[in-house]
N, C-alpha and C positions, 0 to 999 in steps of 0.2 A: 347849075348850068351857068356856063360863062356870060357875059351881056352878049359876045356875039354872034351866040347861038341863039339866043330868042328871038323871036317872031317879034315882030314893031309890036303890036298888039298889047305884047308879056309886057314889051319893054316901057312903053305908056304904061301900061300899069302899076311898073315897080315905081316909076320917077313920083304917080301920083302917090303911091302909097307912103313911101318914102319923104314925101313934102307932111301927108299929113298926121304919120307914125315915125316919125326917124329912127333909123337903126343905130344905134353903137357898136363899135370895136370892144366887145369885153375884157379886154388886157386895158387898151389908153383913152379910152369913149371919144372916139373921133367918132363924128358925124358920117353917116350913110356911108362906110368904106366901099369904095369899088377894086375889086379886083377880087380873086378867084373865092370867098367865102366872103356870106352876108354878114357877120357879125365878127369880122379877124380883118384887119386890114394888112393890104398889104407888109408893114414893116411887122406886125405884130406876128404875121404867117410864119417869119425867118425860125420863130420860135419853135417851131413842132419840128422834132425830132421824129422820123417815120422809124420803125425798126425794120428795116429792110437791107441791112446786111448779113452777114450769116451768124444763124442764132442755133440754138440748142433747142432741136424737135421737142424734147421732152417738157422744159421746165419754160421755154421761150426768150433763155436768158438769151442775149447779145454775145459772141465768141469773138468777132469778126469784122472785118468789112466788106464790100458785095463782091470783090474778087475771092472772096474763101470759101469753103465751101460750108454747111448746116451738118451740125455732128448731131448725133444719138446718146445724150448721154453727158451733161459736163459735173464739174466738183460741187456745183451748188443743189443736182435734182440728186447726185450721186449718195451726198449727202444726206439730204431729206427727201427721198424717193418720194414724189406725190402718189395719189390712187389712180389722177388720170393717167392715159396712154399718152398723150400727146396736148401743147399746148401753140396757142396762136396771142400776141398781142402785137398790136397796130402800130402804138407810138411809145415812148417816150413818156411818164407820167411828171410833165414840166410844161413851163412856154403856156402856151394857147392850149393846148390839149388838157393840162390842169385846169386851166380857168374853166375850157369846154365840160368838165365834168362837176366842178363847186355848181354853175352855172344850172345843170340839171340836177345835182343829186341834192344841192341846199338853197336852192333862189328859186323853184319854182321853172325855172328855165327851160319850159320842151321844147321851146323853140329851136334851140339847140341843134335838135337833131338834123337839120336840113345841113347844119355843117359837118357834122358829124359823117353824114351820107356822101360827102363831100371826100372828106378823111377817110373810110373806110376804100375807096375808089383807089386810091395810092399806094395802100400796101401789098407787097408782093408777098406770091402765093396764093391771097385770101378766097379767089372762086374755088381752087383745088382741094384748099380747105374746107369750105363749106357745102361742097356740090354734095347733094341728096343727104343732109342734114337733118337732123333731129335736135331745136335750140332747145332747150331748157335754162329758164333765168333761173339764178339764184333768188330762193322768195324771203321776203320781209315779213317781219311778225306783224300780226294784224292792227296794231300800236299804231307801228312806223307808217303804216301806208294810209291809218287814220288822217297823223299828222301831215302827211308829204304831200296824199294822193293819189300818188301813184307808184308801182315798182320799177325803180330807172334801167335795171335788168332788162325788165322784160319790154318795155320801149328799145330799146337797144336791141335785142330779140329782134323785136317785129321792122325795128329797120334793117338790119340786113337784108331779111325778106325782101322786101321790099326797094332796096338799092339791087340786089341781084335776084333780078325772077328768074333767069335761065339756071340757076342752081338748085332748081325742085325744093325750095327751104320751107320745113314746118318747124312753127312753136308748138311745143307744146307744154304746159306747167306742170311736169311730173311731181317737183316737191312741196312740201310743203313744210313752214320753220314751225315746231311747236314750242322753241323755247325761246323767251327776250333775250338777246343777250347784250353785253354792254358794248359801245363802239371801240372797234379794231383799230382805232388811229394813233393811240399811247401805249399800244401793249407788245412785246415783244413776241416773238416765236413763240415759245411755252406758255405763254400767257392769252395768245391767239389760240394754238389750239386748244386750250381748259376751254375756253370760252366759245369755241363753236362744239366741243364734243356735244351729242347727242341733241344736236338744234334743229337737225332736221330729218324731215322723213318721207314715204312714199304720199304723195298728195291723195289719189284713190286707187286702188288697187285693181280695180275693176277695168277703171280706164285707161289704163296703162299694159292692159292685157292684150290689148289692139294695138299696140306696137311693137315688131318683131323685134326679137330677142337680136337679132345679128344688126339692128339697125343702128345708123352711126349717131351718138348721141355728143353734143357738144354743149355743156354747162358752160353759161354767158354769164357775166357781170361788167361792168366796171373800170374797175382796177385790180389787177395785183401786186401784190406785194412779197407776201410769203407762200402763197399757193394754200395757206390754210384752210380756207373757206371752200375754192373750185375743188379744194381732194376732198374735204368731206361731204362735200355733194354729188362727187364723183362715187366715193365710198358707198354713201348709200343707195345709188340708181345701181352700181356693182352688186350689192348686197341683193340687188330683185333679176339677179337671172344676167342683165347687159355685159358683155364683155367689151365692145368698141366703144370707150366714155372718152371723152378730149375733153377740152377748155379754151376759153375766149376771154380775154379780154379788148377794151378799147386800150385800156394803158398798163403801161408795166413800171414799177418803183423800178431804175436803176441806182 
């Protein structure tokens, strides 16, 4: 929320809170930035790349700019057809939007997400995409979430929800990962897929019984990159009956 939408009230209580917690810019740690995100200051905003030009339904690569029109279809999904049907990402995986994500996925950083809720508000499409949704986060081995805390997924999940309530959105955690695997940050394409084959699988069968088969189901994380991970998560909810499977990311590698 902008400063000059708040109520005196809010706004007394950011100054105080602010005087006795200050906020940084997580790009240049300037002190309490004001302008349209708590923790991005202004110069640091210029950085986020929105993908909101025209992009490829499929894989969500970038084609375009907002005069073009969104193809069905480019050389990159053409190429390595994913499982899902269709894909969505927000920004840009640079700028502020990268830091927004080290931020949560390696500092402990949930704070985050009030920007993020911020970000998700600008990209164009995203109600259409998610009205009467089915999130499912991609899950972390029970390891990872030892260590982390939490599955940054599935916060990300539950913020959409929650930035958009007039789009009827449920989480729910259909998968679940049965195998460690190693981090995707050094591995190429063949080397990403070896290493998610057979990582995950139906969470409870039981429970997942109560969700209609026609219903729109959209696998959340992060970032992508190669689509490796959102298609084998795609694959396996495909594998229990779903035909309508998409994907979400916050950022996309260009």
């Amino acid at each position: 929320m902008s400063p000059s939408k708040k109520n005196p009230f809010r706004r007394l209580y950011d100054k105080i809170l602010d005087f006795i917690l200050p906020r940084k810019c997580i790009l240049c740690g300037k002190i309490n930035p004001k302008g349209e995100f708590e923790n991005i200051c202004p110069k640091c905003a210029r950085s986020i790349k929105l993908l909101n030009g025209a992009r490829c339904l499929i894989c969500a690569e970038p084609v375009g700019d907002a005069n073009q029109p969104d193809i069905v279809g480019c050389p990159n999904c053409m190429r390595f057809p994913p499982d899902f049907n269709r894909c969505f990402a927000v920004a840009a995986f640079d700028g502020a939007v990268r830091e927004m994500i080290i931020e949560l996925k390696y500092r402990t950083g949930t704070y985050i997400m009030r920007d993020m809720s911020i970000l998700v508000k600008k990209s164009r499409g995203i109600r259409e995409f998610l009205q009467d949704a089915i999130l499912v986060p991609v899950p972390l081995h029970r390891s990872r979430i030892i260590r982390r805390k939490y599955n940054q997924s599935d916060l990300i999940a539950r913020m959409l929800a929650k930035t958009f309530p007039e789009c009827n959105i449920k989480v729910k955690p259909m998968l679940k990962r049965i195998r460690k695997t190693k981090t995707q940050t050094t591995l190429d394409r063949d080397e990403r897929a070896e290493n998610m084959r057979g990582a995950f699988a139906i969470a409870d069968k039981s429970a997942i019984s109560k969700i209609p088969k026609d219903g729109k189901i959209i696998v959340v994380d992060d970032v992508i990159t190669t689509s490796v991970t959102l298609s084998e998560c795609a694959k396996i909810i495909k594998g229990a009956g779903y035909k309508n499977v998409n994907a979400f990311a916050i950022a996309r590698r260009i």
